[in-house]
N, C-alpha and C positions, 0 to 999 in steps of 0.2 A: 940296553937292548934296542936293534934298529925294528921298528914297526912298521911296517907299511902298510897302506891299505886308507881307508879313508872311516869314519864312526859322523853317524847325524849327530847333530846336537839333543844332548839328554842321554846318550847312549854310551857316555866315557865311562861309567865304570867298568863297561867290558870291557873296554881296550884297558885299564890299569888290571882289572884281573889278569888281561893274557898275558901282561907283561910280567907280573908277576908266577905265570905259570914256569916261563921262563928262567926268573931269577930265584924262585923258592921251590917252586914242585916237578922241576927237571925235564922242561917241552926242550927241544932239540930242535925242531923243525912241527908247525901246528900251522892251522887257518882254521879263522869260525865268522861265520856270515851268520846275518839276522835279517831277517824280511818284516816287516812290520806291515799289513795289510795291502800288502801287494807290494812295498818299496822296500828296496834294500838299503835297511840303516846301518849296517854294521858288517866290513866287507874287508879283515884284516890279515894280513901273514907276515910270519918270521922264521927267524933261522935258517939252516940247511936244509937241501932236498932230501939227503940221507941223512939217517938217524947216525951214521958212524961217522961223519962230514968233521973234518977240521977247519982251523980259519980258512983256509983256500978251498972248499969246499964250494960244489954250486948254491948258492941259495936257493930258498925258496920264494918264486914268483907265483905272480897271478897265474893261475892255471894250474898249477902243482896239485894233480894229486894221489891217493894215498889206500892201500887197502884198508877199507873199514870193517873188517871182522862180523859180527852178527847185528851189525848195525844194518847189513843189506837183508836181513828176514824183512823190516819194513817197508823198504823199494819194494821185496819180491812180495810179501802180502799184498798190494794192488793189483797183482796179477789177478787175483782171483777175485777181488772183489768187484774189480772191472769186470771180468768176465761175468759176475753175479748180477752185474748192473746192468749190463746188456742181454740180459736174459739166455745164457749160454751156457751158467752152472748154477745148481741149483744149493745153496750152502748146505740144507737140510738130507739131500740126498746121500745113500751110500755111496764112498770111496770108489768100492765096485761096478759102481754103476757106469763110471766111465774107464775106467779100468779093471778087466773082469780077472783078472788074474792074481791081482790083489786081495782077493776075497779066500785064497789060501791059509790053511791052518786058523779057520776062528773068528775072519776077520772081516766078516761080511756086516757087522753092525757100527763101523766105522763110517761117522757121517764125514763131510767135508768140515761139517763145524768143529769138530772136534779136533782136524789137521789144523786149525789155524789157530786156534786155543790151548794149543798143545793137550788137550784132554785124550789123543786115540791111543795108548797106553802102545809107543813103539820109540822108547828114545835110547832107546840100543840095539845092535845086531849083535848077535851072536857069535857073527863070525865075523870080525871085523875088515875091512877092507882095507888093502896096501896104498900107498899112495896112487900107485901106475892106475888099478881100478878106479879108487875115487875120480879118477879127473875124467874117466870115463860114465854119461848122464846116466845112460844103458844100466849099468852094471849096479849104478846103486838103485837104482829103484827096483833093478832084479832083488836085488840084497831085502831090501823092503819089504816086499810081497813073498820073498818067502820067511817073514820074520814072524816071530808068535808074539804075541800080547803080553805083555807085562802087566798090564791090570785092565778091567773091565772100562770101552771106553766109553768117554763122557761121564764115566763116577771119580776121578780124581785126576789131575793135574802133574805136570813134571815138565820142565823144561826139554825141547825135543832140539838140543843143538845145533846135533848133524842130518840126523835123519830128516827133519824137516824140509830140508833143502830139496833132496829127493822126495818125498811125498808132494813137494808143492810143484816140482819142476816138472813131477810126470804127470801130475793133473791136467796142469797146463798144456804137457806135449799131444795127452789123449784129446785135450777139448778143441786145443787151435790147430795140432799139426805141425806145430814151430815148437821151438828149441825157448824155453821159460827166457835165454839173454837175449835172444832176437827178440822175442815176445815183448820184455820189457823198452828192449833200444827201438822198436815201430811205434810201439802203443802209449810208451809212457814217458822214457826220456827224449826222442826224437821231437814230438809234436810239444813239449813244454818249456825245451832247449834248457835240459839237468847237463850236466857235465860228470853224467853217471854211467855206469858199466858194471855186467854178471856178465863176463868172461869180455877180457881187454881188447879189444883191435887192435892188429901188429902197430898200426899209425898211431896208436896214442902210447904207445909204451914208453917211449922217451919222456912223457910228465911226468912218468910213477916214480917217486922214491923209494931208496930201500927204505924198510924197516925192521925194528927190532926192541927189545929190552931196554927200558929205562928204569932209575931206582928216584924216589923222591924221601928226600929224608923225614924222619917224623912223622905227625899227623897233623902237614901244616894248611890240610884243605879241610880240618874240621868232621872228617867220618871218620869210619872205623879203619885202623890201621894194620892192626890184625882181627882176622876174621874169630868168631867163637870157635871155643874146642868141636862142636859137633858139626862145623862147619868143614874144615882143616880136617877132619876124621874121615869125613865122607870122601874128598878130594886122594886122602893118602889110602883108602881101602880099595883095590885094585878091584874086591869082590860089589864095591858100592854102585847106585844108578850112575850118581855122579861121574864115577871115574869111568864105569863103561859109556855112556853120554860121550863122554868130548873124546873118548878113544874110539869112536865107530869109525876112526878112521887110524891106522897105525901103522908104522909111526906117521905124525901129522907131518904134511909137505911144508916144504922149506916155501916159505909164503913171500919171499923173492924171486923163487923159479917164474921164470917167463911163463910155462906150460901152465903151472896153477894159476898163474893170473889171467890166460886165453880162454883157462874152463870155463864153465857157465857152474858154479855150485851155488845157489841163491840161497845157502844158510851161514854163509862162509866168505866169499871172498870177491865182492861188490869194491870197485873200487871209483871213489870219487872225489871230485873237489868239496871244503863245507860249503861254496856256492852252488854248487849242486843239488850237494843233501839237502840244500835250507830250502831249494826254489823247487824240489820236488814235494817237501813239504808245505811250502808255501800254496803248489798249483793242488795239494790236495782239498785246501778247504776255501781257495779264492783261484782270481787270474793276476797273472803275474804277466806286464810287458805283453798283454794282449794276447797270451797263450789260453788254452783251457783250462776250467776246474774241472780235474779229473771227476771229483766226487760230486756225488748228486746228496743233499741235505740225507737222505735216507740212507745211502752207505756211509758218511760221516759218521753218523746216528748210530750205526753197525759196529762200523771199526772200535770207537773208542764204549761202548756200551760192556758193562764186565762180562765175560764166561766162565775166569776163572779166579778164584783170589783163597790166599791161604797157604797153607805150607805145600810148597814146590818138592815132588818127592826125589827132584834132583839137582835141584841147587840147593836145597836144606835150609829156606827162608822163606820168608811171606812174600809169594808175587801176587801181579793180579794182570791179567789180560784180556784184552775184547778179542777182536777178531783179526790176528796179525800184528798184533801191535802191544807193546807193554803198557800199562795205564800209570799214571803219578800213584805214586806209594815210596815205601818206605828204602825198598831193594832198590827202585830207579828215580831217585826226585826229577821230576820234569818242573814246568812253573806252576801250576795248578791243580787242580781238581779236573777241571776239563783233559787235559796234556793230556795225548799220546804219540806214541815214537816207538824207537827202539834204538839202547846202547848198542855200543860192541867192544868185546871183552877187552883191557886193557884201556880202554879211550874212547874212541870215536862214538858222537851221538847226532842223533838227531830227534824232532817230534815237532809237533807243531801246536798250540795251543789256539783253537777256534775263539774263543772268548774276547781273546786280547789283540787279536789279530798276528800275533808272533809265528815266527818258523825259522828255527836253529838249525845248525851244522857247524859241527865239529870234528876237525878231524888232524891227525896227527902220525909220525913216523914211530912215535918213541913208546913201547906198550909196556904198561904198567902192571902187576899183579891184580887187578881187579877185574871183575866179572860184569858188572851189573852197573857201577855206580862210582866211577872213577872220579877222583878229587879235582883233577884241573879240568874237566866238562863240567863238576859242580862248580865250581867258582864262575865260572864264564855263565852260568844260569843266575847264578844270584846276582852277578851283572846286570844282566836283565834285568832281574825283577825290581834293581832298585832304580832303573830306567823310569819305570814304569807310573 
């Protein structure tokens, strides 16, 4: 496997893990950067730009990148937490407070804390949306507000997929006035220079690669390779949280279409370099190359603080989350105890761990069957840790 890319010294087991992601757990085309307290020690890519690329294929180079799936909730969580930090949302406030129309059917007790905890019991619509609607901001967050409550919020927890995207994006729209992708490309990746994006610029579309489906044989990254019966139950019950969850959008858009990748959906389809993810994570809890830290000790403090932990009543597993962000546990190993981040289904990770000074990205063309906790982003983490 040809590598490129450059690893500090102490840092080679990640580069032997991603080659092995390669040779044993089926990466196609991947990059994963590390930031170690402001420095980037770990800055690798291989293979093709497309996941369907043959030998004459473009490869992939520096710059190459990639949609990361629900890996962009944690980009778009700063939105709101910045906004909390400069005094402009209030987390504890109702939902409705800044969006009065949302408080339809029931749901005037819906705090902000609870959209970013996934606790405001809305992680399906009822009536699901086509693709042409989804890529329109408008129409899902119409879809939202008039959507009823699935369980009382702030008493119990569920993964909010899709709908989150829209509940975070119109927050955003009501509090700034801009559009949650612009919000993000002014406020967060602009001023920290990410090589990040929630809805593409016609000019950077030539880095994106396609993606799609990869199989890795066996269980050669050490987790679980098939999910439990009550897991796989929930997924195949059309009537389940689950299956309505990741179907509030129907059928799901072809996530190489140009159009899905220009939207702005910030639960969905963020697309980045891993030098990106890692340095967005990086400028969360330091300064990187003389940019800013976004975060002040106090929203640090917030983000990775738990709200929710315990059985997810739609992923059908033990999650646990602070504020945007998934915490280290069982569903997502990050490096620590401190670690937070957030995967994205198939592959792509990021988080950052305050403690060690670490901050990962991960990212790749080839999606795998997993949700939470993909085998080749865990070997690239235990990379890490034996760095360490």
């Amino acid at each position: 496997m040809d590598v490129n890319g450059t690893v500090a010294e102490g840092f080679e087991p990640v580069r032997e893990a991603f080659v092995r992601n390669f040779e044993v757990l089926g990466d196609q085309g991947a990059a994963v950067a590390v930031y170690r307290d402001g420095r980037l020690v770990v800055d690798l890519w291989a293979g093709t730009k497309d996941v369907d690329g043959t030998a004459d294929s473009a490869p992939w180079e520096r710059g190459t990148a990639q949609i990361v799936r629900s890996a962009t909730k944690g980009v778009a969580a700063a939105a709101l937490l910045l906004l909390h930090q400069r005094g402009l949302l209030d987390l504890d406030a109702p939902v409705g407070e800044y969006w009065p129309e949302f408080k339809a059917v029931g749901k005037e007790r819906v705090l902000v804390r609870h959209v970013l905890s996934h606790r405001a019991g809305l992680p399906v619509l009822d009536r699901p949306l086509t693709p042409e609607e989804a890529l329109d901001p408008l129409r899902g967050a119409e879809a939202v507000a008039r959507q009823a409550l699935v369980w009382e919020p702030g008493t119990d927890h569920g993964y909010h997929a899709l709908t989150y995207g829209w509940l975070l994006g119109e927050l955003v729209r009501r509090v700034t006035g801009r559009g949650v992708g612009e919000w993000i490309a002014e406020e967060v990746a602009g001023p920290v220079g990410a090589d990040l994006w929630v809805g593409l610029p016609a000019a950077e579309a030539g880095r994106v690669g396609r993606s799609g489906r990869v199989e890795a044989p066996g269980n050669a990254g050490g987790l679980r390779s098939r999910p439990k019966r009550s897991v796989a139950e929930a997924y195949d019950d059309p009537a389940s949280l689950t299956r309505r969850a990741f179907a509030a959008i129907t059928p799901f858009p072809d996530q190489n279409d140009p159009a899905y990748r220009a939207a702005a959906l910030p639960a969905t389809n963020g697309i980045a370099t891993a030098e990106g993810l890692a340095r967005f994570y990086a400028s969360l809890v330091g300064e990187v190359g003389g940019g800013p830290r976004l975060f002040t000790s106090e929203t640090l403090a917030a983000a990775r603080a738990e709200e929710s932990a315990g059985p997810d009543q739609v992923l059908v597993i033990n999650t646990r989350f602070g504020l945007g962000y998934m915490l280290h546990g069982s569903a997502s190993p990050f490096l620590d105890a401190g670690s937070f981040g957030h995967p994205g289904r198939g592959g792509s990770l990021g988080f950052a761990d305050p403690e060690s000074g670490i901050a990962f990205g991960y990212v790749t063309n080839g999606f795998s069957k997993t949700v939470t906790a993909d085998a080749r982003a865990q070997a690239l983490v235990r990379g890490v840790r034996a760095a360490l």
